[in-house]
PASEDO-484692 format. One record per residue (C-alpha): x, y, z; residue in one letter. Coordinates in steps of 0.1 Angstrom, whole numbers, padded with zeros to 4 digits, always signed. Layout:
N
XYZA
...
//
This chain:
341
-0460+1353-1895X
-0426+1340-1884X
-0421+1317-1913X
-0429+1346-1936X
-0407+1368-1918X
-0378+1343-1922X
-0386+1337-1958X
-0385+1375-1966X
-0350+1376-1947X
-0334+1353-1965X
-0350+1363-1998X
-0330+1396-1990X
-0296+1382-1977X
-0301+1364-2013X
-0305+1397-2036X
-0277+1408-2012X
-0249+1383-2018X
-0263+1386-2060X
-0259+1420-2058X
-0221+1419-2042X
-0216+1385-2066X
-0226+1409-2099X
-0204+1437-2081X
-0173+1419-2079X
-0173+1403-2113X
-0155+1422-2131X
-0123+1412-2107X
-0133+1369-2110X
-0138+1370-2143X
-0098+1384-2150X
-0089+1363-2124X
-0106+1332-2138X
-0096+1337-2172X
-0059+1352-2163X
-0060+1377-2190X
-0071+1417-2185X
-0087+1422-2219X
-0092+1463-2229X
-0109+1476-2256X
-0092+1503-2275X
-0090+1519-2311X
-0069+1496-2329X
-0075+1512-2363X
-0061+1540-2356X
-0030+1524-2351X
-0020+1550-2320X
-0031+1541-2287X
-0022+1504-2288X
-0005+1488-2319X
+0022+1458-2326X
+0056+1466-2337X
+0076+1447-2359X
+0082+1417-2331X
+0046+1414-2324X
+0049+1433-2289X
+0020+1457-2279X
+0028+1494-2275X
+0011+1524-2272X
-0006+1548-2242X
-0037+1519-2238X
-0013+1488-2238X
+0007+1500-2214X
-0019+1514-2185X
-0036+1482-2196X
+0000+1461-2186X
-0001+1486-2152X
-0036+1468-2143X
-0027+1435-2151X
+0007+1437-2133X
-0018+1446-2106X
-0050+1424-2108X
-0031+1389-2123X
+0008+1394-2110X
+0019+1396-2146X
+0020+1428-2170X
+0020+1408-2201X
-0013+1389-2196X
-0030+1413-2213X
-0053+1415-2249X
-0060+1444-2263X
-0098+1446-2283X
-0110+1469-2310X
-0138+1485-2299X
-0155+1510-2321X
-0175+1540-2300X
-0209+1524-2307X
-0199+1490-2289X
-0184+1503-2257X
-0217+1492-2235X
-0220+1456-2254X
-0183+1449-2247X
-0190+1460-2215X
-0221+1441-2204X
-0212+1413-2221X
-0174+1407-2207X
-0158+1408-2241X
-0139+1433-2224X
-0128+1448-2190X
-0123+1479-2191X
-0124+1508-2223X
-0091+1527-2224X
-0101+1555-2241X
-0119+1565-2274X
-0158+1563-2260X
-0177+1596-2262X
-0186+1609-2230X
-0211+1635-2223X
-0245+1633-2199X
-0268+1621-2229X
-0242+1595-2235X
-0233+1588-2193X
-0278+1582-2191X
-0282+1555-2220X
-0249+1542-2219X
-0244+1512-2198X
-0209+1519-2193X
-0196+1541-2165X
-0168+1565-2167X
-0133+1554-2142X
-0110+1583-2143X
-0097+1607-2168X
-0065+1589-2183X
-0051+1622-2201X
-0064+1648-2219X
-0062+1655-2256X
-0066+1681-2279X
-0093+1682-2310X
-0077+1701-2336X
-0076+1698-2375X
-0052+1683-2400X
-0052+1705-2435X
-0042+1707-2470X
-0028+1734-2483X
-0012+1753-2451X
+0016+1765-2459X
-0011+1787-2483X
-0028+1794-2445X
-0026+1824-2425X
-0060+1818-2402X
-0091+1799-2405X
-0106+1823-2424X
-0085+1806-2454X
-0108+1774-2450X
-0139+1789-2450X
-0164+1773-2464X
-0145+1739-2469X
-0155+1704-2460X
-0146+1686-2433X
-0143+1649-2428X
-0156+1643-2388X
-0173+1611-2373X
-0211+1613-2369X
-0225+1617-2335X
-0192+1622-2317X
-0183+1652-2289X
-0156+1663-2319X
-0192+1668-2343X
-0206+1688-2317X
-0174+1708-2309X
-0172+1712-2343X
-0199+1725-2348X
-0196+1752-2324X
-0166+1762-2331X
-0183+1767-2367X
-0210+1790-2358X
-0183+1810-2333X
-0161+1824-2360X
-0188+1822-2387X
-0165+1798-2413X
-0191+1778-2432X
-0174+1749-2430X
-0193+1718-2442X
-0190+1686-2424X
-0185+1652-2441X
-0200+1627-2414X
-0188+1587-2407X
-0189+1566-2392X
-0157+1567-2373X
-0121+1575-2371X
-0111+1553-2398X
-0136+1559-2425X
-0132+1597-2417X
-0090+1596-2423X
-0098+1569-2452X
-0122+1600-2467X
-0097+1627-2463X
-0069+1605-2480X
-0091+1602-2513X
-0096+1639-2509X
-0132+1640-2503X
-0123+1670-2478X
-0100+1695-2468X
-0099+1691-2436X
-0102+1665-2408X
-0105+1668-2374X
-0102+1645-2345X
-0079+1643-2317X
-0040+1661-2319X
-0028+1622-2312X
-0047+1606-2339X
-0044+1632-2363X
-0004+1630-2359X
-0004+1593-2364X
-0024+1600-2397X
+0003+1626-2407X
+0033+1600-2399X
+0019+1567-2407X
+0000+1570-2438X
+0028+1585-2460X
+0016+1618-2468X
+0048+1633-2483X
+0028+1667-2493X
+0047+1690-2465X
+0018+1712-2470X
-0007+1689-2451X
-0002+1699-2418X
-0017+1696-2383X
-0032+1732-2379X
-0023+1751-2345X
-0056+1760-2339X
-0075+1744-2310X
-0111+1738-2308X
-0113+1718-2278X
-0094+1702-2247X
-0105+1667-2247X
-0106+1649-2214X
-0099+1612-2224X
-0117+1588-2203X
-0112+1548-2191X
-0146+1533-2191X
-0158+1501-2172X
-0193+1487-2166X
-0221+1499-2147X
-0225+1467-2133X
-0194+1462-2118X
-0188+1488-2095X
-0159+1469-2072X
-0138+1467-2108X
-0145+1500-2110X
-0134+1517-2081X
-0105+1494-2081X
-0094+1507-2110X
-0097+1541-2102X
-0068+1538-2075X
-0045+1516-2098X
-0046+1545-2120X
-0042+1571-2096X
-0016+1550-2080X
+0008+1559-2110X
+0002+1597-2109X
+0004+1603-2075X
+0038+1580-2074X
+0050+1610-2097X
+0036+1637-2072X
+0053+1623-2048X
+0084+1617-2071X
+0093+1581-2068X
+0103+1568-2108X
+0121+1538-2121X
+0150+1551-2115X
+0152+1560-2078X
+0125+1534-2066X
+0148+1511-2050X
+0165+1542-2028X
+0132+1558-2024X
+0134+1572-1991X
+0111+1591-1965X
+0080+1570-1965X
+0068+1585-1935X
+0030+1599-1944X
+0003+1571-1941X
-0009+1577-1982X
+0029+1570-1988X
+0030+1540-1970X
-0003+1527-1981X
+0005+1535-2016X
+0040+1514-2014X
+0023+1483-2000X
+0042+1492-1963X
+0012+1490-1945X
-0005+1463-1968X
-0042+1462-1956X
-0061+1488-1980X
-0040+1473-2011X
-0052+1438-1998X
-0088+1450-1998X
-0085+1461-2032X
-0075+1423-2039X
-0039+1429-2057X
-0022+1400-2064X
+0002+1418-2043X
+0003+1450-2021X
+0038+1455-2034X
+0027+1456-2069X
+0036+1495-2071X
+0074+1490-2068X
+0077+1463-2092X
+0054+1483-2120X
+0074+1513-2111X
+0103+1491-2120X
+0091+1481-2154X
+0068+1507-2165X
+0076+1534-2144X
+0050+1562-2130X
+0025+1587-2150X
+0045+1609-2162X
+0072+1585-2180X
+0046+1563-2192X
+0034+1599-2207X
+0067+1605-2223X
+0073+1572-2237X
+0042+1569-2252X
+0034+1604-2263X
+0055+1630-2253X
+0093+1637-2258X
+0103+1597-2261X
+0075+1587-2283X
+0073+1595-2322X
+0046+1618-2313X
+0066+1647-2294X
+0036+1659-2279X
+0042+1684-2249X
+0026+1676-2219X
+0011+1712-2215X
-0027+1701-2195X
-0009+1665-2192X
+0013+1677-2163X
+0004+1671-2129X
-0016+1701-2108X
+0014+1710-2090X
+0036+1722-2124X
+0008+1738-2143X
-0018+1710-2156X
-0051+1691-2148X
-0038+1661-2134X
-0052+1660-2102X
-0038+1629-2081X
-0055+1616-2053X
-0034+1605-2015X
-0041+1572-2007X
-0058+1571-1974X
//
């Protein structure tokens, strides 16, 4: 009885230490292989894409850079991966990649089979349609009955297709694949009307040289997107730990430490403050940073939410989008950050 005793106690403590092994993975594996590799929509040529000296830029390169900076000690040991919606759980489960920035449906059919785990929302987006013929435009009502180019089994088909039957416009939906094959459709004029996300639809405007000025990107909005990170199931420790680098950046704005003033930055006298700054060190350390002073040096170099928003998106980006729901709680919008205790 002893002996089996023993035997079944060690059999646990041996589940145990796989379970905490397959928990903290996600951190050995960037740590063995020194890179943080994120999957993003590279097609699109928006959320991460190389300029003209082969440097990666873009909303997903740079919060990708802000985990690296974190995780490795180095913002630039980073690769970015195209991941296509239908791949998110394989790259996933399979370590291709570390964490999805973005550009995975998400929805509690898709949060039950899906093997990959939302982290935080990274920003929120805004499914609208790009049009022909809109200067000719006065309302919706103008397109009724006119195909739409959409991808297939996506939150922007469904929201579509509510938005359809609400105002009672006939519109018939083209399906693909995804993003790219959708834009590729509307370019040979196979519809009207394609709709996807404000971001990407502005990129297709700018980038594919459309010099009709009566294609526009309609005003009309037929959902706010929450935009999630993703990371695996499996690896809950990567997971969490993410969670807080994120947060770390939006609540360095709530608090209103930037690039510009984080070497003054005075009145660190609340313990979230101080943990968040690396002053008192230990829950940064048990997050396993490369250094519990990361915060400074990536507020240095990248700076905090709201001017990676800007730079990327907003008023320094091509994009000019407004922040509007991208604005932290406290001036108006859903970002909600989180003290660090």
């Amino acid at each position: 009885m002893k002996l089996k005793f023993v035997f079944c106690c060690f059999l646990s403590l041996t589940f145990a230490s796989e379970a905490l092994a397959a928990a903290d993975a996600g951190l050995r594996y960037m740590q063995t292989r020194g890179v943080v590799r994120c999957g993003t929509d590279l097609s699109a040529q928006t959320y991460a894409y190389k300029d003209e000296n082969g440097y990666w830029r873009g909303i997903d390169a740079d919060l990708c850079r802000v985990l690296a900076l974190a995780v490795l000690g180095d913002k630039e040991r980073i690769e970015m991966v195209n991941v296509s919606t239908n791949m998110v759980s394989k790259y996933l489960t399979t370590n291709k990649i570390d964490i999805m920035l973005g550009g995975a449906p998400y929805s509690a059919s898709n949060e039950i089979r899906s093997l990959a785990t939302p982290v935080d929302i990274i920003y929120y987006d805004k499914q609208m349609f790009l049009a022909r013929n809109a200067d000719k435009a006065t309302s919706m009502e103008d397109y009724k009955g006119q195909k739409v180019c959409v991808v297939n089994n996506s939150d922007d088909q469904y929201n579509l297709e509510e938005y359809n039957a609400r105002y009672n416009l006939d519109l018939k939906p083209l399906f693909f694949s995804n993003n790219q094959r959708a834009k590729e459709a509307f370019l040979l004029n196979r519809c009207t009307l394609l709709t996807g996300n404000a971001l990407f639809l502005t990129n297709v405007l700018k980038s594919t040289g459309i010099k009709d000025t009566t294609t526009q990107v309609l005003p009309e909005v037929i959902s706010v997107k929450p935009v999630y990170a993703f990371a695996s199931k499996g690896n809950n420790t990567w997971r969490i730990s993410a969670k807080w680098l994120l947060n770390a950046l939006k609540l360095a704005e709530d608090i209103g430490i930037t690039s510009e003033n984080i070497d003054i930055f005075i009145g660190v006298s609340d313990t979230s403050t101080k943990n968040l700054l690396g002053v008192n060190p230990d829950l940064w350390n048990k997050f396993k940073v490369q250094n519990p002073q990361w915060l400074r040096q990536e507020l240095k170099e990248l700076g905090n939410y709201g001017e990676i928003y800007e730079r990327n998106l907003g008023k320094k980006s091509e994009f000019k989008l407004e922040r509007e729901q991208n604005k932290l709680m406290k001036d108006g919008g859903l970002i909600i950050p989180q003290p660090f205790l």
